[in-house]
N, C-alpha and C positions, 0 to 999 in steps of 0.2 A: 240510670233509671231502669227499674225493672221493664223489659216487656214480655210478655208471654211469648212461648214459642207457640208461630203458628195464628198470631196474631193479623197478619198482614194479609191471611184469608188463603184460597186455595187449599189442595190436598197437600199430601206428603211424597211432594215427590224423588225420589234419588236422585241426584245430580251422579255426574260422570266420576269424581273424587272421592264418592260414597259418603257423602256429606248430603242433608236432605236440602231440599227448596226452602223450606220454612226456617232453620236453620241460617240457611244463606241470607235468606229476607231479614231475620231476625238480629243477624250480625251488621247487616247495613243500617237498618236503622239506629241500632246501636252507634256505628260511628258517628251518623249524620247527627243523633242528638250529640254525639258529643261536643262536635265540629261547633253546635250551636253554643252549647254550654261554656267553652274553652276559647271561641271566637278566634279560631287559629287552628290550622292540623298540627300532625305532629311531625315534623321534621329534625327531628335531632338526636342521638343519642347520648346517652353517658358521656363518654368521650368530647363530641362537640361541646359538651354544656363547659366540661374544663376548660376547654381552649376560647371559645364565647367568653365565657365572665369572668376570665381570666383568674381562676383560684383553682387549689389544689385538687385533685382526685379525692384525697381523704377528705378536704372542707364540704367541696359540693356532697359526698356521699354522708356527712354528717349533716348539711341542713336539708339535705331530704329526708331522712329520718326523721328530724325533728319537727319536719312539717305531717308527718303520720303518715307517710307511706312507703313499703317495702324497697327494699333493694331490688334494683333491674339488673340486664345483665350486659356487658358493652354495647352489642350489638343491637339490641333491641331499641326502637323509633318511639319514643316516649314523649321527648320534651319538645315545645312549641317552643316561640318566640315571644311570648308572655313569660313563660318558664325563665330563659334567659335574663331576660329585664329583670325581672323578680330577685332571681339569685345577685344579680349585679347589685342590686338597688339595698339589697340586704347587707351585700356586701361594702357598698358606700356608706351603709349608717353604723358599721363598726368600723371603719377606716377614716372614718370625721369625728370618731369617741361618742356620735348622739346616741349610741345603743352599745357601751362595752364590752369585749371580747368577753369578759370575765360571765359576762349576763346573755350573751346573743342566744345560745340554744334556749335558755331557760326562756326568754321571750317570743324566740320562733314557736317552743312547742305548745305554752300556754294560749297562746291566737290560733296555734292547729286544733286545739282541742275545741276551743271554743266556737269557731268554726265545721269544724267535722259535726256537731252535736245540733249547728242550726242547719246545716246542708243536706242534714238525714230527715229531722221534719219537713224543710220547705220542698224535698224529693217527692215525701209520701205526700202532700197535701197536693203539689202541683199533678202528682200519677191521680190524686182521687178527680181532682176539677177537672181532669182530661178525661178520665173512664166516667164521670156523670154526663160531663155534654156531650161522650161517647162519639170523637171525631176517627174517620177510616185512622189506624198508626202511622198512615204514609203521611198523616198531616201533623203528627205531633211534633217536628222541629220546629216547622212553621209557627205554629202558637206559641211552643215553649219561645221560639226567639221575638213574639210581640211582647210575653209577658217579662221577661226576663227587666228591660229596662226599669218598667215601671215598679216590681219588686228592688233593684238595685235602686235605685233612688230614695223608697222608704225605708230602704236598710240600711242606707248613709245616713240619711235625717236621722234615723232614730239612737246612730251610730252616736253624732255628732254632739244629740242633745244628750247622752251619756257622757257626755267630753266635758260638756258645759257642768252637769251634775256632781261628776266626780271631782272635778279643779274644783270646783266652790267647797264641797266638803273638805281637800287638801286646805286651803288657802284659810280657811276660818278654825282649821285642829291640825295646824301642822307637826308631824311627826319630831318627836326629840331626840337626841341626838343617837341612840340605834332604833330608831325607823317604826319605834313602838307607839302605841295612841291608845290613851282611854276608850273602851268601847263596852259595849254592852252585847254579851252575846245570847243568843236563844237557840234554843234546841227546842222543836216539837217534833212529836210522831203519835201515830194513831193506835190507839191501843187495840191489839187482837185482829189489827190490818193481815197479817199473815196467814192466821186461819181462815179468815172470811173472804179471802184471795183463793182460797180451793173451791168453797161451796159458790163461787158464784161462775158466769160465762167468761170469757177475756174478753165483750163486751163490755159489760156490767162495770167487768176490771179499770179500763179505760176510761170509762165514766165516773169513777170512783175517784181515780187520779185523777181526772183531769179536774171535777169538782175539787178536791184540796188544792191543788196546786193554784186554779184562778184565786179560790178566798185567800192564801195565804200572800199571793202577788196582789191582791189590790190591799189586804189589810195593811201590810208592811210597807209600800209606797204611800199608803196614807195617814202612816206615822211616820215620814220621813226616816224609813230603813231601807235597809237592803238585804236581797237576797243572794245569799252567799252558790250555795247551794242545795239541791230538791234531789234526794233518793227515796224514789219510789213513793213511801211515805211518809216520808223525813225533811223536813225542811230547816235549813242551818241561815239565821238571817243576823244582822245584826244593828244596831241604831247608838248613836253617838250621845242620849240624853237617857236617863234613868226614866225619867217620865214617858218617855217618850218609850222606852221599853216595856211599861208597865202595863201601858194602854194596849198598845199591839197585841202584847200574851194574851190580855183579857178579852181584848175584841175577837180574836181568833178564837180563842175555846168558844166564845158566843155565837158566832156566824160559824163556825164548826157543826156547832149543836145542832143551830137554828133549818144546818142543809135539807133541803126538801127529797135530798138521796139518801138521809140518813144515814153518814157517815161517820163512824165510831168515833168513842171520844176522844179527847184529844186531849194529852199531857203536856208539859213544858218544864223546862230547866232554864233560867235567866243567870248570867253573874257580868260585873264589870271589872276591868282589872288592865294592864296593861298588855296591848295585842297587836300583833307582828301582822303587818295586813302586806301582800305580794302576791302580784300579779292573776288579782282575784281574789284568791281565797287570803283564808285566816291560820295563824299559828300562834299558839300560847299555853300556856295551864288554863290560864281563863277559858278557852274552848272548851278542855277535857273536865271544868266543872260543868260547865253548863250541861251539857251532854251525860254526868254523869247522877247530877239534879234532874233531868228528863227521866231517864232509865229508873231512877225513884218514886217518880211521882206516882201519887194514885191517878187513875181515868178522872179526868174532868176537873185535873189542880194543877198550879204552878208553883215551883218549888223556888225560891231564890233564894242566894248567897248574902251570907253577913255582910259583905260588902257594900253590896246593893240594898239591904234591907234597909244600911244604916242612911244612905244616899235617901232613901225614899221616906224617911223616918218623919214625922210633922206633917208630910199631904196626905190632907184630909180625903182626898178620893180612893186611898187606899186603907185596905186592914191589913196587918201583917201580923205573924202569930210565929214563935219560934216550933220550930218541931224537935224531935230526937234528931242528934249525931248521927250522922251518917257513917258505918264502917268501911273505908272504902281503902285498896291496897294503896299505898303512896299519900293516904289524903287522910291522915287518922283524927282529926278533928274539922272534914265539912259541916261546917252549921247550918242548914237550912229553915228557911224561914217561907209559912204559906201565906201567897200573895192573893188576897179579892179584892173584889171592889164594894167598898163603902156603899152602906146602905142611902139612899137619898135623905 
């Protein structure tokens, strides 16, 4: 966690080592939250961690890469006794086959990522609740370690009920025999987002994101989708029903429009096809149309694939209208078809 130097109050004064007071304060605090955060010091180095978990120099130095953090150097006091268990336990779920040699980094790094990217919000948000009720620094271990439980536990619940979400989606379309699934993919992004990112504060910025990104996380959960992933102002989501895709696009360009921030409008590219889904994300052709149907659309239209057009073909709550061929390298005959909704 960031703290300011200088924070912990007093002047600036030179210690003996030519290193300042504030400085020194500022390093203790630092460890003591870490102490909290990590529920362990650090006693171990490189070296120990090989002889502990009993694996190689080169394994241990590969799944700490993989988990997103640099090379240490022997000597250096790094790892705890969490650390240890970790690599151990990692190393028991490739040695009983539950997590394949063939697969372990690829598993380790995709959970580092996914982690790193919620560790860096719940940082800033926990640094802002600590600088609004504005406690002396010397108290913020203290809090960070009241609060810590009670955020780990709604971070398990909400872990778990993803556990429950994703097995029911496996178990009602399961994967055929290479690992591919009917899906429906969507690409939106904001038209002229980029220019309108200069003229405005990194305020404004923020607020801009953050509006698209809620509409687009509750539209898509309430057409039974998911979201893949969110750049910037790009959202990659995807839903297992044609209808179920049709609605979402629609409802989103609508609750887009409708924002009370006035948020540019917002395109879309739909296609279904068969889709390579690991360890999170998506791979297919089917992605690089959908994506490539977004990149086409005019502001405030959805463009769908023959595919899909022809799936959607009879409901009545759609119009569908063929447009021009699309010229695209690799793709010399995309047919796109614009998708509304039926007038009442």
């Amino acid at each position: 966690m960031a703290v300011p130097t200088g924070a912990a109050g007093g002047a600036d004064m030179t210690r003996g080592d030519g290193s300042s007071k504030d400085a020194g304060d500022t390093f203790e605090l630092e460890h003591r939250v870490e102490e909290v955060l990590l529920q362990a010091p650090r006693r171990y180095t490189r070296l120990d961690i090989h002889q502990r978990a009993g694996i190689s120099p080169e394994r241990a130095r590969r799944l700490w890469r993989s988990l997103g953090f640099p090379n240490v150097g022997d000597e250096e006091l790094i790892f705890t006794d969490s650390d240890v268990a970790a690599i151990g336990l990692l190393e028991q779920l490739r040695a009983t086959g539950l997590v394949p040699e063939s697969v372990q980094h690829a598993v380790v790094r995709s959970m580092a990522q996914a982690m790193s990217g919620l560790a860096v919000w719940q940082v800033e948000l926990l640094h802002q609740i600590l600088r609004h009720n504005n406690p002396p620094p010397e108290e913020w271990p203290d809090r960070l370690a009241a609060m810590l439980p009670r955020l780990e536990y709604v971070q398990n619940h909400v872990w778990r009920r993803h556990l429950v979400a994703a097995a029911g989606r496996m178990l009602s379309s399961p994967p055929d025999g290479t690992d591919l699934r009917t899906l429906v993919v969507g690409s939106s992004d904001l038209v002229g987002f980029t220019r309108l990112s200069r003229r405005i504060t990194p305020t404004q910025l923020i607020d801009l994101v953050e509006e698209f990104h809620g509409i687009a996380a509750d539209v898509t959960t309430g057409h039974r989708g998911r979201i893949v992933k969110t750049v910037g102002d790009a959202v990659l989501f995807v839903t297992d029903g044609p209808e179920d895709a049709a609605q979402l696009a629609l409802d989103l360009l609508e609750r887009t429009a409708a924002s009370e921030l006035e948020l540019p409008e917002l395109r879309t590219g739909l296609a279904i096809g068969p889709t390579l889904t690991r360890f999170g994300d998506i791979y297919g052709e089917v992605v690089d149309v959908a994506t490539r149907l977004c990149t086409h659309a005019r502001p405030g239209r959805i463009l769908v694939d023959h595919a899909l057009a022809t799936a959607l073909d009879g409901d009545r709550r759609f119009r569908l209208r063929l447009r021009r061929p699309i010229a695209e390298p690799g793709y010399p005959k995309l047919q796109p078809w614009g998708l509304r909704r039926a007038p009442d």
